[in-house]
C-alpha positions in Angstrom: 0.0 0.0 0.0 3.1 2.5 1.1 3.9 2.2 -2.8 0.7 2.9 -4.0 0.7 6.5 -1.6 4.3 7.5 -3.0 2.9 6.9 -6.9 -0.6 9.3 -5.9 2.2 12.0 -4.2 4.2 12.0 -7.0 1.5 13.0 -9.2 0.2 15.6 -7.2 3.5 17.0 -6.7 4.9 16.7 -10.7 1.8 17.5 -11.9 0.1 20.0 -9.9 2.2 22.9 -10.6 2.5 21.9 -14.7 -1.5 21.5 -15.4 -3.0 23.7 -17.4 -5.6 23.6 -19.8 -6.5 26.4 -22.4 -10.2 25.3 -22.8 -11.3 26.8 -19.2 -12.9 29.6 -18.7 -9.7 30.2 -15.9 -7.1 28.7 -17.9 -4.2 28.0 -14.8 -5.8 27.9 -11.0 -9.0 26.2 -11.3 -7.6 23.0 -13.4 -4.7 22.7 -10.6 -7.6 22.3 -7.9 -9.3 20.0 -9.5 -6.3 18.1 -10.4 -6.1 18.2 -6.3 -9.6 17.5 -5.4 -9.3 14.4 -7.7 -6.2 13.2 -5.7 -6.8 13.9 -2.9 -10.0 11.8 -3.3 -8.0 9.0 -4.5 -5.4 9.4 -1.3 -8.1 9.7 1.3 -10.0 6.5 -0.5 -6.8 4.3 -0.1 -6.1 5.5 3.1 -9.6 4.2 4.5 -9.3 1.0 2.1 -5.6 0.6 4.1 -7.4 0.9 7.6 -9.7 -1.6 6.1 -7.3 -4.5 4.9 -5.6 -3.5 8.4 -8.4 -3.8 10.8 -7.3 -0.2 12.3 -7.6 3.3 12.4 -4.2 4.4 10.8 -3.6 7.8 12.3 -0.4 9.9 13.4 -0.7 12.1 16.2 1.6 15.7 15.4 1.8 18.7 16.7 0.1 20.2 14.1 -3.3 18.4 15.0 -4.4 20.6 17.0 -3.7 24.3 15.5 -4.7 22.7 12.2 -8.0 21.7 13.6 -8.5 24.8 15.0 -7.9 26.9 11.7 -10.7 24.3 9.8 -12.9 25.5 12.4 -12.4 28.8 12.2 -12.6 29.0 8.7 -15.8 26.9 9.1 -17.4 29.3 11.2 -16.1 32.2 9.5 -18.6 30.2 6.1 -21.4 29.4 7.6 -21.5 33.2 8.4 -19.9 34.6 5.0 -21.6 37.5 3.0 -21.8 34.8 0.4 -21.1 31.3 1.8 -21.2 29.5 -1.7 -18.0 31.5 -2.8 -16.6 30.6 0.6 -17.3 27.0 0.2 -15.9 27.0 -3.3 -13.3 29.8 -3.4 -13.7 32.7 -5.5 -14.7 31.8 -9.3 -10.9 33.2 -10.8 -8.6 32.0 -7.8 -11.0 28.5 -6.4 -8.1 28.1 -3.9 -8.9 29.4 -0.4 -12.4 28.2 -0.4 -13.4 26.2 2.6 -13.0 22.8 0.4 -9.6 23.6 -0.6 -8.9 23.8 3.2 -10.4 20.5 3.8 -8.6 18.9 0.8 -5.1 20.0 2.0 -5.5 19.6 6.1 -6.7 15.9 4.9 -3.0 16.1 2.5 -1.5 16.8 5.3 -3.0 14.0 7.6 -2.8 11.9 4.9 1.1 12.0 4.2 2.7 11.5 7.9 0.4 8.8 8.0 0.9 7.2 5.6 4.6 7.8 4.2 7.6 6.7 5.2 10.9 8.8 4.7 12.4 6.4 1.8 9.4 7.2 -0.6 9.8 10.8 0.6 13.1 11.1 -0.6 12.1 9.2 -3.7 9.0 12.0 -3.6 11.4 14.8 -4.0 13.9 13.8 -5.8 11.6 12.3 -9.0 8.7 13.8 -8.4 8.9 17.6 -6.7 12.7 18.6 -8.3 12.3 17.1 -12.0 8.3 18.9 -11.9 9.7 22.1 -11.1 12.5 21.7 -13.7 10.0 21.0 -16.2 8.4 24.5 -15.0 11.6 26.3 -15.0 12.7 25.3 -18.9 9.7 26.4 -19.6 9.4 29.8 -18.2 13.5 30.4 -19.7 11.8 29.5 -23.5 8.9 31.9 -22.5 11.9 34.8 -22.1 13.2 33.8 -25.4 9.3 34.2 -26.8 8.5 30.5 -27.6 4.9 31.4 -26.5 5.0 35.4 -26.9 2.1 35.7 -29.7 -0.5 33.4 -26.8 -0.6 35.8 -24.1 -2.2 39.3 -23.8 0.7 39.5 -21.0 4.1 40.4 -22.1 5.7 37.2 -20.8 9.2 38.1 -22.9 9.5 40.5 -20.2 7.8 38.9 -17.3 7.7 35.1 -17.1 5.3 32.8 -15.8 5.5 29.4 -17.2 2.5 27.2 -16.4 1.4 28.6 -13.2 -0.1 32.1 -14.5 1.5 35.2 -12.6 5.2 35.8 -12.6 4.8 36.3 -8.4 3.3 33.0 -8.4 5.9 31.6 -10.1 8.1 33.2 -7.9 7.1 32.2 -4.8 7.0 28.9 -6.2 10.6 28.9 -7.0 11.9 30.3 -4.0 10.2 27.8 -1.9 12.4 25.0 -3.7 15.5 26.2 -4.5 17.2 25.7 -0.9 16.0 21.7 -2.0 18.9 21.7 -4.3 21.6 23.1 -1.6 20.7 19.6 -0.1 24.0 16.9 0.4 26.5 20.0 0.6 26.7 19.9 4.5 26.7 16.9 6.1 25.8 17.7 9.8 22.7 20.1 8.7 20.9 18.1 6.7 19.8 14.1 5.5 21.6 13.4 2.5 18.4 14.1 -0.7 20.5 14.8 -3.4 24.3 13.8 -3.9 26.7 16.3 -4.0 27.1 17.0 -7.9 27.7 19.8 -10.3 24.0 18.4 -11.6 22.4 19.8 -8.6 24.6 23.2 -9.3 22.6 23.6 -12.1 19.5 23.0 -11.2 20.2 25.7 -8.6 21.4 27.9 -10.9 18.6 27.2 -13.5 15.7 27.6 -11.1 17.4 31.2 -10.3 17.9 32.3 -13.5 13.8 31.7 -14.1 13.2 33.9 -11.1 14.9 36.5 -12.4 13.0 36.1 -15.4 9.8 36.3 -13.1 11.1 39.9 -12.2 9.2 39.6 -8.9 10.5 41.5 -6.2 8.3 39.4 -3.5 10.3 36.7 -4.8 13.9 37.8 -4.5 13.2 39.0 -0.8 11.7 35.5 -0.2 15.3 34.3 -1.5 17.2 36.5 0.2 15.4 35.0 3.6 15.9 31.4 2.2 19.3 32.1 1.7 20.3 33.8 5.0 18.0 31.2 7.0 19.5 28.0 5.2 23.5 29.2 5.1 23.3 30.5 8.6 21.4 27.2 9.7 24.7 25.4 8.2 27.2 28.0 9.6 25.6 27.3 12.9 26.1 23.4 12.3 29.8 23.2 11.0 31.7 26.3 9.8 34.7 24.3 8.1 32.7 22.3 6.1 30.0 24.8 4.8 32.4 27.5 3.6 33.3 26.0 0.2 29.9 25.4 -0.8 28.4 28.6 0.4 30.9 30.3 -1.3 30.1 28.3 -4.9 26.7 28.7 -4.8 26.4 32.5 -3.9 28.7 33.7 -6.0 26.9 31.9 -8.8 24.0 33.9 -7.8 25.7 37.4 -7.8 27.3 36.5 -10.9 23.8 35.3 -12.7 22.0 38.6 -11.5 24.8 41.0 -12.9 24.8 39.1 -15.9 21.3 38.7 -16.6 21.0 42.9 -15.2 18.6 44.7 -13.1 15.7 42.1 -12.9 13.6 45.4 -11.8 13.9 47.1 -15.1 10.5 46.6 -17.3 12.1 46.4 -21.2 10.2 49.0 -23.5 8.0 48.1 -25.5 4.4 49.2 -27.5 1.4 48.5 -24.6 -1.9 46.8 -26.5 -4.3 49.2 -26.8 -6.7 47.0 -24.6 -5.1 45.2 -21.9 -6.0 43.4 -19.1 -2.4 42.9 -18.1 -1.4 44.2 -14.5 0.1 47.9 -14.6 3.3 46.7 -13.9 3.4 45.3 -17.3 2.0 48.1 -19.2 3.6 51.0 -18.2 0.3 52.4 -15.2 0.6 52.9 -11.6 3.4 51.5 -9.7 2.7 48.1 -7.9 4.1 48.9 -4.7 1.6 52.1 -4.8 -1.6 49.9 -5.5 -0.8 47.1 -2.8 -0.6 50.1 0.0 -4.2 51.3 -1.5 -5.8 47.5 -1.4 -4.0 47.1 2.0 -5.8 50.4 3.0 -9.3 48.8 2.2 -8.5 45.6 3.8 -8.0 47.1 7.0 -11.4 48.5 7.3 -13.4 45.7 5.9 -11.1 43.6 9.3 -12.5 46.9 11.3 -16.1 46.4 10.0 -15.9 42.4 10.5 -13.6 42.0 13.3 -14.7 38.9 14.8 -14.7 35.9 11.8 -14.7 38.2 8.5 -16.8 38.4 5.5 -16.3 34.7 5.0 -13.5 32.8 2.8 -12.7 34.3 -0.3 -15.1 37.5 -0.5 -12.7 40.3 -0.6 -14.2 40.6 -3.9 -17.3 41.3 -2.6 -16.4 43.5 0.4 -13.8 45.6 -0.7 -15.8 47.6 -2.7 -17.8 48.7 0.5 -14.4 50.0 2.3 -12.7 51.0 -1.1 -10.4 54.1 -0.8 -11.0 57.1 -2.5 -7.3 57.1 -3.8 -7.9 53.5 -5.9 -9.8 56.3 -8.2 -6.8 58.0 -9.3 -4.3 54.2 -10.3 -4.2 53.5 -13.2 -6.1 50.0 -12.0 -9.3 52.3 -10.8 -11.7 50.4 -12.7 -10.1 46.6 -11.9 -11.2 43.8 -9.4 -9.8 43.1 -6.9 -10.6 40.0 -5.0 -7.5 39.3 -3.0 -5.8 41.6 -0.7 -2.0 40.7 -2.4 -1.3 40.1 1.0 -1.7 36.9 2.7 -2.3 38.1 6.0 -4.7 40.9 5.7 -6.4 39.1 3.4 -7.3 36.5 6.2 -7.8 39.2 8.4 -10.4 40.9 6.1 -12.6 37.6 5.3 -11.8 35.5 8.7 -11.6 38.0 11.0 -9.3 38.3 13.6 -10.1 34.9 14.8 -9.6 33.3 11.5 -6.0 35.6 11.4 -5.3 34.4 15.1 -5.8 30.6 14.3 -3.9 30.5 10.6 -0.8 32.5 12.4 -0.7 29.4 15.6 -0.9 26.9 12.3 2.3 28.7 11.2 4.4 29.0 14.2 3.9 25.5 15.1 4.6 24.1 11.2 7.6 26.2 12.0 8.4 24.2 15.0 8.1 21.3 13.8 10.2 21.6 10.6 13.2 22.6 13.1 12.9 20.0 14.9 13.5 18.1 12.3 16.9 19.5 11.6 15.9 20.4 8.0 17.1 23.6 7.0 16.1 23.5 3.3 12.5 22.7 4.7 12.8 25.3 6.9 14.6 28.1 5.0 11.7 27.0 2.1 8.5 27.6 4.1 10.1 30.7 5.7 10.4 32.1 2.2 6.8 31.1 1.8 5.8 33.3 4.4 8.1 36.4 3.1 6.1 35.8 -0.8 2.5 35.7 0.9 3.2 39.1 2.6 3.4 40.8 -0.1 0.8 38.5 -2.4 -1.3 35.5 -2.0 -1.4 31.3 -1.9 -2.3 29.7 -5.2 -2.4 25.8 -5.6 1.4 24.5 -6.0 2.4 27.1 -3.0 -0.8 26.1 -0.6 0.4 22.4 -1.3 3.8 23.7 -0.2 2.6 25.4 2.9 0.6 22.5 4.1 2.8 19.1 2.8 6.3 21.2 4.0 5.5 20.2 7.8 4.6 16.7 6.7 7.6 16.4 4.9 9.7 17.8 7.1 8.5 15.4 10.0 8.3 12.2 7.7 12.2 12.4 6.5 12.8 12.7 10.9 12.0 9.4 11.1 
């Protein structure tokens, strides 16, 4: 049975963050979650038919039980009291992750992986499943710079890169959250041998860098920047002898590839469509930065007007527009929607409340403990880099699976 859980992982993990299908009305988020609904259906099914055939109830006890439990609630609550508890159910009809399904469907991920995994077919899990997927995504997004799909998108993706997950912060914080799994093997006493030690792994390193640079996100290079500083000083910590060398290769390669490949904050110049429903960091409007302050602005008085669970899951949409600063008039995205916060955090706060905020921010600090308990500093450094991206934006589908299945990892590979 262990077998058949490490084949259904893998697929989640390869294939989540690569699905897209052009045929949808929401061609990138909403086929990832129901490429996640399906297996997590199938993972929950052969857990029970496991507990079956066994005769018992197959269930490990974490630290994470309890906080997680308490955020399902919360968010349950904060539904069955939502402005609009369909859309909190099923998530917004352009993002579909947040809704109180997708919570289920991940907590149950979660649950589902420490008990049922062991750490071989974790290892196995990242090294041919996780690490070749997000290669896949990364040679994709460096042909997207060289315009293998420019004439598809209304985006300018030459200049901004995506790849199959849909928004170059997405992709980003995607990244970011994996890279420090390639540093793996380098120091012996801070971390379980993933990878081996090989200039192969150097590349993929460098490879999955270069395609954030491509992203251009700035959300994303601070979330490396912590990675970086979290992981190396993890390792300086263990054994300072033995992690100098390697420290030294890899972030010199870095520096190197970012004054090579230039400013990654420069937009190149080029002829805006006449009709565009790219964001105005693309095309030339309102800087980003500006707008997020704005959107912050309004979420902060929708948490004031809701304080206690929200306006439910996933209905910034349809609250922001009561609380909407006068200023959002004079951006150049006035007349856009905005149904997230593009931040993380005050996005909770606006649709669960502060109760909702309280219980996801326990989740996180005990997720935190646990991965360092563990001893994994690529884990560790990972999800931290998680939290750095979601301040200044949101969870999609192959980050929430990385936010939830991190811990799990993390706690599986102690064993």
């Amino acid at each position: 049975m262990q077998r058949l859980f490490y084949y259904l992982f893998a697929i989640l993990f390869f294939l989540t963050p690569l699905i897209l299908w052009p045929f949808t009305s929401e061609v990138f988020e909403f086929n990832k979650m129901i490429v996640t609904y399906t297996l997590t259906t199938l993972i929950v099914a052969a857990w029970a038919i496991r507990m079956i055939l066994e005769k018992k109830i197959i269930f490990r006890r974490t630290i994470l039980d309890i906080p997680l439990t308490g955020y399902l609630v919360t968010s349950l609550a904060s539904t069955i009291f939502s402005v609009d508890p369909r859309t909190s159910w099923l998530g917004y009809y352009s993002r579909f992750n947040g809704g109180m399904l997708s919570l289920m469907s991940y907590s149950l991920l979660y649950w589902a992986f420490v008990s049922n995994m062991d750490r071989k077919n974790t290892l196995k899990l990242i090294v041919y499943s996780l690490l070749p997927g997000t290669f896949l995504v990364s040679v994709y997004g460096v042909f997207q710079h060289f315009g293998i799909d420019k004439n598809i998108w209304v985006q300018d993706v030459q200049n901004r890169v995506f790849s199959t997950l849909g928004q170059p912060n997405w992709l980003a914080a995607f990244l970011v959250a994996l890279i420090p799994l390639t540093w793996t093997g380098l120091v012996k006493k801070s971390y379980s041998y993933v990878l081996p030690a090989s200039p192969a792994k150097l590349c993929l390193s460098a490879l999955f860098f270069i395609t954030l640079l491509f992203t251009k996100s700035r959300s994303g290079l601070l979330g490396f920047i912590a990675a970086d500083i979290i992981f190396w000083g993890f390792a300086f910590w263990q054994d300072k002898k033995e992690v100098l060398k390697p420290f030294l290769i890899h972030n010199l390669l870095f520096v190197f590839l970012f004054l090579a490949i230039g400013n990654p904050f420069q937009s190149s110049s080029f002829q805006a469509p006449e009709v565009s429903t790219a964001p105005a960091l693309e095309t030339g409007g309102t800087e980003s930065g500006e707008i997020r302050k704005i959107v912050w602005k309004g979420a902060i008085e929708i948490w004031k007007h809701y304080p206690l669970l929200g306006t439910g899951p996933e209905t910034f949409a349809y609250a922001y527009y009561q609380f909407r600063p006068v200023e959002h008039n004079l951006v150049s995205e006035w007349d856009f929607i905005y149904n997230k916060a593009h931040n993380e955090y005050l996005n909770l706060a606006a649709n669960t409340g502060s109760v909702g905020l309280l219980s996801y921010l326990i989740l996180i600090f005990f997720s935190v403990v646990q991965i360092s308990k563990s001893k994994q500093p690529a884990l560790l450094s990972g999800y931290a880099s998680l939290l750095v991206t979601n301040f200044f934006g949101f969870s999609v589908v192959p980050t929430q699976l990385l936010l939830f299945l991190f811990p799990a990892i993390a706690l599986t590979l102690n064993d």
